[in-house]
C-alpha positions in Angstrom: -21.5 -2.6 12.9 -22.3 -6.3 11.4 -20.5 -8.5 13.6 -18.8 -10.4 10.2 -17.3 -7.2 9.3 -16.0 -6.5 12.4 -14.5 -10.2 12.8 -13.3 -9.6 9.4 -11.5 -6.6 10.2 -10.2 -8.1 14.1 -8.6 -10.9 11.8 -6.9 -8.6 9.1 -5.4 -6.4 12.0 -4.0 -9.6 14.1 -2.3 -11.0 10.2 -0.7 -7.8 8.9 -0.2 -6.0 11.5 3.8 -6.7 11.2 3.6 -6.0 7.4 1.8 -2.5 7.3 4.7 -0.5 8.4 3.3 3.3 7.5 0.6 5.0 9.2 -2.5 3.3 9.7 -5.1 3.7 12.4 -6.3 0.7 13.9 -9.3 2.3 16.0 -10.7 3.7 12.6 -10.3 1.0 10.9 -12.3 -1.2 13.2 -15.1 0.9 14.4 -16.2 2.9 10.7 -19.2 1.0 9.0 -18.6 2.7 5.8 -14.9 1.1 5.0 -15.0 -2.5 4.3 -12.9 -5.0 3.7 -12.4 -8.1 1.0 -10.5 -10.4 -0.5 -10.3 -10.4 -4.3 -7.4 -10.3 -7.0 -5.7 -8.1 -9.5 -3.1 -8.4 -11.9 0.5 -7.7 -11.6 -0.1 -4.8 -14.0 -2.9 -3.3 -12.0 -0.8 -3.0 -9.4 2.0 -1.3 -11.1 -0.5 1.2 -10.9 -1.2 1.5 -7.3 0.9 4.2 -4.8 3.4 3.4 -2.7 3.9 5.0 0.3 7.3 7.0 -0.9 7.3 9.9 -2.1 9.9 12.3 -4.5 10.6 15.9 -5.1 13.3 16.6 -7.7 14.5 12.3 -7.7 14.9 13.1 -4.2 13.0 9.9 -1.8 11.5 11.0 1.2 9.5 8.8 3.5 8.7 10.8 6.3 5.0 11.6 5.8 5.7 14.7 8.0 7.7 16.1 5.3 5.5 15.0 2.9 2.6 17.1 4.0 4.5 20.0 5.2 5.7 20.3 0.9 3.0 19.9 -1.8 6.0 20.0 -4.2 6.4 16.2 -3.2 4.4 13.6 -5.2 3.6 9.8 -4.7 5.8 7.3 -6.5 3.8 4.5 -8.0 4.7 0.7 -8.2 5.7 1.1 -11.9 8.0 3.7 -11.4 9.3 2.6 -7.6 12.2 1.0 -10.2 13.7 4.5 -10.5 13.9 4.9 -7.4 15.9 1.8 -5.7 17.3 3.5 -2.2 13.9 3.7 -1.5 13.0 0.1 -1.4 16.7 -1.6 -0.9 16.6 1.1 2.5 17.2 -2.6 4.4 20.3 -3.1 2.3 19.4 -6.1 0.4 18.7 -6.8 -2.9 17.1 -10.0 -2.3 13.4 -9.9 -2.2 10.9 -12.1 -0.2 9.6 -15.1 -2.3 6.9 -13.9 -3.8 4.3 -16.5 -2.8 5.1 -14.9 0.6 3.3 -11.3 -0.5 -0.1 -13.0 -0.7 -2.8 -11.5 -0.3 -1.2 -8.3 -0.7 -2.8 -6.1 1.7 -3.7 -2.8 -0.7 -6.2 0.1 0.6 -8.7 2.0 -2.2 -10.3 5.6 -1.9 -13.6 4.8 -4.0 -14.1 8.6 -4.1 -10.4 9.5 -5.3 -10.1 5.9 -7.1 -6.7 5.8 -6.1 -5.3 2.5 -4.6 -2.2 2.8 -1.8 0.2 -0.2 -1.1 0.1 -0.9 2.4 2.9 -3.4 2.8 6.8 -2.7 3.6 9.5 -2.0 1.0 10.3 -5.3 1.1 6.9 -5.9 -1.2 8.2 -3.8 -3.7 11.5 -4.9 -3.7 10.7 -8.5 -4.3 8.0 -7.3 -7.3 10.5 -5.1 -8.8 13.8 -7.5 -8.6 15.2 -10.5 -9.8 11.8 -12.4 -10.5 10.2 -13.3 -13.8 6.7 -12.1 -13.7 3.6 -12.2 -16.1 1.9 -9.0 -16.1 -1.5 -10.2 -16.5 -1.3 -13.2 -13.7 -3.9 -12.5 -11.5 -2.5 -12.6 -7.9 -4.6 -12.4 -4.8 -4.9 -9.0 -2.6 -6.7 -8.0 0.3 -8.6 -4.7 -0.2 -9.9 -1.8 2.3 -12.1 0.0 0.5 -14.5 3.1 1.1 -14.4 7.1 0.9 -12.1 9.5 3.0 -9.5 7.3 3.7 -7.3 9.7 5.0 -9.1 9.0 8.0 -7.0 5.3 8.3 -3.5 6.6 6.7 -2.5 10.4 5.7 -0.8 9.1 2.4 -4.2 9.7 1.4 -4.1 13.3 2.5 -1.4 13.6 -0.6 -3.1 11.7 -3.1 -6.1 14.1 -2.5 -3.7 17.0 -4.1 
């Protein structure tokens, strides 16, 4: 592996380790050539488009990712419509959101084969996108991107968004 990469990857792992709160494997992560990593930006409505890591059957929320794969009936909520859904990202019991200066770079994670994007942050991400901030759709704001095919390998919400 190019010793950049891997420096690149040692760094992202020691900053947001705390902050990706779903399934994630580290090992993979570090040792696979094929899944890189950079630092770029989208906008705010880009991202609305991205997966969260919740999921819904019948407006139920479930978050267990064992129960998720067990029932294909469940599908992946994305950002847009996490709004619907506010147990899922108030499951702290606040309605206050971090500042959102604070979310940057949002750590994000893109199947190039499914061309599907997964946020990898907590519901506290969400809730301070979705609530009580006046936001311009088209700002560009910065995010840090894993990228590559089969990245199911890293995280199983991937295993869903496959379906």
């Amino acid at each position: 592996m190019d010793a950049q990469l891997k420096k690149l990857k040692t760094e992202f792992i020691r900053q947001y380790k705390d902050r990706i709160l779903l399934h994630f494997d580290y090992g993979v992560f570090l040792d696979s050539d094929d899944i890189g990593l950079r630092e770029t930006s989208r906008t705010l409505k880009d991202i609305c488009l991205y997966f969260t890591p919740w999921y819904q059957k019948n407006g139920t929320v479930e978050h267990r990712i064992e129960v998720v794969l067990a029932d294909e009936a469940y599908r992946a909520i994305r950002v847009r419509e996490a709004k619907e859904y506010p147990a899922a990202y108030m499951s702290n019991g606040s309605s206050i959101g971090r500042s959102l200066i604070m979310l940057w770079p949002l750590p994000i994670a893109t199947d190039l084969k499914l061309g599907k994007t997964l946020l990898l942050d907590s519901n506290c991400t969400i809730q301070s996108l979705l609530t009580g901030h006046e936001i311009d759709l088209l700002e560009e704001v910065p995010v840090i991107e894993i990228f590559g095919d089969r990245l199911h390998r890293l995280n199983p919400d991937f295993k869903v968004l496959e379906r």
